[in-house]
N, CA and C atoms as an extended XYZ file, in Angstrom:
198
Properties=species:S:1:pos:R:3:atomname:S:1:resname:S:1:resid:I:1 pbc="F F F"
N      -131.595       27.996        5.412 N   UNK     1
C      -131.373       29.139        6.264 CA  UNK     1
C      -132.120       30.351        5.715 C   UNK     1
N      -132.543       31.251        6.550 N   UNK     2
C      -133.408       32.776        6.077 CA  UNK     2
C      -132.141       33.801        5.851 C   UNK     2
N      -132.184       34.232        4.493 N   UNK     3
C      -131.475       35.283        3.882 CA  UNK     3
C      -132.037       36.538        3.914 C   UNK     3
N      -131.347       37.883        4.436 N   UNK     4
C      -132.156       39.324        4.391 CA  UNK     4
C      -131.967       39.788        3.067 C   UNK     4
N      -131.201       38.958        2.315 N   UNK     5
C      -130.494       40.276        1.155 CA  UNK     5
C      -131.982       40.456        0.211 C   UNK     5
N      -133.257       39.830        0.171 N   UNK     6
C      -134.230       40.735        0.155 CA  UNK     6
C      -134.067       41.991        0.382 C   UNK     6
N      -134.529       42.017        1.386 N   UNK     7
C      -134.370       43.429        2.276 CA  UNK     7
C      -133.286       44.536        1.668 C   UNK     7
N      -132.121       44.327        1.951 N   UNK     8
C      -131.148       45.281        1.184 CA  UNK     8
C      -131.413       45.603       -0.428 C   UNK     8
N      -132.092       44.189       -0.982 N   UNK     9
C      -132.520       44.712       -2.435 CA  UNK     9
C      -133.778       45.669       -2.584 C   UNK     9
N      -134.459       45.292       -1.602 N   UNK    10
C      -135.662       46.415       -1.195 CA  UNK    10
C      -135.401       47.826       -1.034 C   UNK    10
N      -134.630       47.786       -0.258 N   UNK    11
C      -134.227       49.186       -0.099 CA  UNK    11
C      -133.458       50.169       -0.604 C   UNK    11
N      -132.886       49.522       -1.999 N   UNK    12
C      -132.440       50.015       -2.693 CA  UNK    12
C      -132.790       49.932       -3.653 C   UNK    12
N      -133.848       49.489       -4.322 N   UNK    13
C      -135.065       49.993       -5.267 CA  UNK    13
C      -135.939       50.779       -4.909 C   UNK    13
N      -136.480       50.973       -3.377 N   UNK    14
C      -136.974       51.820       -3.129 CA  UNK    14
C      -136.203       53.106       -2.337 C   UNK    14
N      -134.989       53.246       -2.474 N   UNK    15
C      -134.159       54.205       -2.244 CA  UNK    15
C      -134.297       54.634       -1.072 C   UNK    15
N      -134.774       53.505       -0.218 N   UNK    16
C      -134.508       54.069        1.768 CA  UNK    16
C      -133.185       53.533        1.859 C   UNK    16
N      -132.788       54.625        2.467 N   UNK    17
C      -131.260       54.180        3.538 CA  UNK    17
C      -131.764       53.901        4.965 C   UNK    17
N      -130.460       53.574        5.259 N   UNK    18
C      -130.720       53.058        6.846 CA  UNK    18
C      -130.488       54.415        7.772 C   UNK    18
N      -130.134       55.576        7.509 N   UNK    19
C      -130.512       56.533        8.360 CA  UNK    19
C      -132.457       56.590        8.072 C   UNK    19
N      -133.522       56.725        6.804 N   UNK    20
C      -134.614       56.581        6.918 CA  UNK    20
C      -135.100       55.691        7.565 C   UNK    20
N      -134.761       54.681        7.143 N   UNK    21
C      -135.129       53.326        8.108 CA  UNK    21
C      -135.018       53.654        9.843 C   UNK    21
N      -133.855       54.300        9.956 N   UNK    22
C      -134.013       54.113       11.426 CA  UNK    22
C      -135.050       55.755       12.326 C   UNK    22
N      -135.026       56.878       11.023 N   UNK    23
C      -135.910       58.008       11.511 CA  UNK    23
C      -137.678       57.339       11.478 C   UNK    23
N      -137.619       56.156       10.685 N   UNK    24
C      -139.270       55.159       10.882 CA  UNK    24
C      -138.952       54.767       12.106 C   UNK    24
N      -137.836       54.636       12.647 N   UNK    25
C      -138.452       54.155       14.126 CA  UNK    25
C      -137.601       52.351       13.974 C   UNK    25
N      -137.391       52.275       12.869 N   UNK    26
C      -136.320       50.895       13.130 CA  UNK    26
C      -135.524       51.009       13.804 C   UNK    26
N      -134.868       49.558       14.824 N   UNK    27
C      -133.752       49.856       15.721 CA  UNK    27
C      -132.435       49.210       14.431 C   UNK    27
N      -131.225       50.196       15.141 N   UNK    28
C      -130.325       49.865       14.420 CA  UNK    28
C      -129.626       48.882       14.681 C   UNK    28
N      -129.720       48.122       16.208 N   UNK    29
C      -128.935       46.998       16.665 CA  UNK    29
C      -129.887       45.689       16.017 C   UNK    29
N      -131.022       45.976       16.013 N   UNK    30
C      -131.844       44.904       14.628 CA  UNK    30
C      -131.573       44.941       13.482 C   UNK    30
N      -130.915       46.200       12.717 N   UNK    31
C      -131.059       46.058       11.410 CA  UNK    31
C      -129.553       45.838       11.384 C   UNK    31
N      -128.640       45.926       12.181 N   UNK    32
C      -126.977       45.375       12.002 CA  UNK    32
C      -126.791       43.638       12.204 C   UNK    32
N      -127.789       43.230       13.201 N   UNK    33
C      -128.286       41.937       13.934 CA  UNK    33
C      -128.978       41.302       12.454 C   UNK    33
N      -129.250       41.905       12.126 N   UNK    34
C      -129.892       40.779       10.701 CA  UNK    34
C      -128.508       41.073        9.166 C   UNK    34
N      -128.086       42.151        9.307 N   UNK    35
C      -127.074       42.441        8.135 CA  UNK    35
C      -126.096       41.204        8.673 C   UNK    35
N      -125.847       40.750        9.500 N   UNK    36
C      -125.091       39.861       10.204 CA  UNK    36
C      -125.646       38.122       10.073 C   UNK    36
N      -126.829       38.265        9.777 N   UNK    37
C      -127.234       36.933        9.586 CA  UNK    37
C      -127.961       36.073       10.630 C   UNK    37
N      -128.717       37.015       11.438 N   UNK    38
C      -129.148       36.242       12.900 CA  UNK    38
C      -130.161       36.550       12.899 C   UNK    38
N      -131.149       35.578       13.811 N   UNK    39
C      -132.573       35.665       13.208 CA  UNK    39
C      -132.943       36.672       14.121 C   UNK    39
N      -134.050       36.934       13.391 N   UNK    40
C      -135.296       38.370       14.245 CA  UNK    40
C      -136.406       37.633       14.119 C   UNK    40
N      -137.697       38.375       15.010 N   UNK    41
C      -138.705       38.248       15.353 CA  UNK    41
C      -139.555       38.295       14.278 C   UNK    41
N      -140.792       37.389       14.120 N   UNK    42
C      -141.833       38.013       13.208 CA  UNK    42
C      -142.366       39.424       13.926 C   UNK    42
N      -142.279       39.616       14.532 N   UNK    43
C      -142.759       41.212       15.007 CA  UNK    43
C      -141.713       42.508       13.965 C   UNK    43
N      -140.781       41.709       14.099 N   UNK    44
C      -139.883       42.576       13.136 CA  UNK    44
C      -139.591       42.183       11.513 C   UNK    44
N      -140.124       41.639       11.366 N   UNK    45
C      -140.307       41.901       10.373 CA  UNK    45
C      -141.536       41.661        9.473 C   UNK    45
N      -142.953       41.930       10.373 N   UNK    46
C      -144.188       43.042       10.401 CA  UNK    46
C      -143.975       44.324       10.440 C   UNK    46
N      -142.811       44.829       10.967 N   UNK    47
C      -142.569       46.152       11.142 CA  UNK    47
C      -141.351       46.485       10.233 C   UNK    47
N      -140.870       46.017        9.649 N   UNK    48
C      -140.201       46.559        8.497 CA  UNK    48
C      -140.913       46.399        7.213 C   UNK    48
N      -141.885       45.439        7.289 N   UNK    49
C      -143.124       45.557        5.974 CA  UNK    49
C      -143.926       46.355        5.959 C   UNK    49
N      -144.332       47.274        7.170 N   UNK    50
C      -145.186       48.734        7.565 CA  UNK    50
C      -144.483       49.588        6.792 C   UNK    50
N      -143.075       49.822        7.056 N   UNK    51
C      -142.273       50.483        6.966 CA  UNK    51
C      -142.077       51.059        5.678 C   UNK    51
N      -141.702       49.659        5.056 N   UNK    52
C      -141.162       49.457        3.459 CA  UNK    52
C      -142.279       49.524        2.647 C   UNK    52
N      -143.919       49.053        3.536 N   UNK    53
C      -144.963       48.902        2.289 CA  UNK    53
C      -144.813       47.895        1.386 C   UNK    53
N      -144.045       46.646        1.835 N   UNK    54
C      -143.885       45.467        1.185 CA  UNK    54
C      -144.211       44.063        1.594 C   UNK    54
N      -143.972       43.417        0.769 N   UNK    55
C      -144.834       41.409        1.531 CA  UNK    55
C      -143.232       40.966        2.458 C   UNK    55
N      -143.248       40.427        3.200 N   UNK    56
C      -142.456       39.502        3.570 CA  UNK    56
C      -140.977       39.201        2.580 C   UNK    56
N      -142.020       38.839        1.132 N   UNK    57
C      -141.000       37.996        0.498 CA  UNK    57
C      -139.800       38.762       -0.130 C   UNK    57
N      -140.145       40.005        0.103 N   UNK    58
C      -139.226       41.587       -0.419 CA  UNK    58
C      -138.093       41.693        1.002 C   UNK    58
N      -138.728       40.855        2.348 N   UNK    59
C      -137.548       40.812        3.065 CA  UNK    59
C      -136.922       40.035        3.567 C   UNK    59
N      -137.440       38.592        3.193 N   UNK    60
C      -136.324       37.262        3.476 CA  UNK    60
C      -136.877       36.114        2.678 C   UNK    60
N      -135.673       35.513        2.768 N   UNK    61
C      -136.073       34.705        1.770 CA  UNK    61
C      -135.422       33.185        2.242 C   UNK    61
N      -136.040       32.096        1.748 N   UNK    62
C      -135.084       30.708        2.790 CA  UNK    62
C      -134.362       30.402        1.104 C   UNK    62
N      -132.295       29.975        1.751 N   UNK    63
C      -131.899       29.217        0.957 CA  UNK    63
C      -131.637       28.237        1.605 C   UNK    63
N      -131.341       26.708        0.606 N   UNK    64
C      -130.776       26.088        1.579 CA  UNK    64
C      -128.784       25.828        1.532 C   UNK    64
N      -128.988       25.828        2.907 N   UNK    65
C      -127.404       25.671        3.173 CA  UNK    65
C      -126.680       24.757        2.379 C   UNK    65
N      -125.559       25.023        1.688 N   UNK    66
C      -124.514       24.208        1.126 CA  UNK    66
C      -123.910       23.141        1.722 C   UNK    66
């Protein structure tokens, strides 16, 4: 399965919150929609690597299911 907690570790090394995140222009029903565990678009997350200035692998990552 694809894990975001990348992402949340991203953003808190690079000290964006999700009010910044969403003044870039991120939607917040995407970024609650993935805190939740449901997949998104590669479009979105091309656009949170614009965002963040990071690879992919800073925002998901595959484990496998137990």
């Amino acid at each position: 399965m694809i894990s975001y907690e990348p992402l949340f570790r991203t953003m808190k090394e690079k000290n964006i919150t999700t009010y910044k995140l969403f003044k870039a222009g991120f939607s917040s029903s995407i970024y609650y929609s993935m805190k939740n565990g449901n997949s998104v678009s590669t479009n979105t997350i091309d656009n949170l690597c614009r965002i963040l200035e990071c690879k992919v692998s800073d925002v998901m990552e595959y484990v496998e299911d137990k």
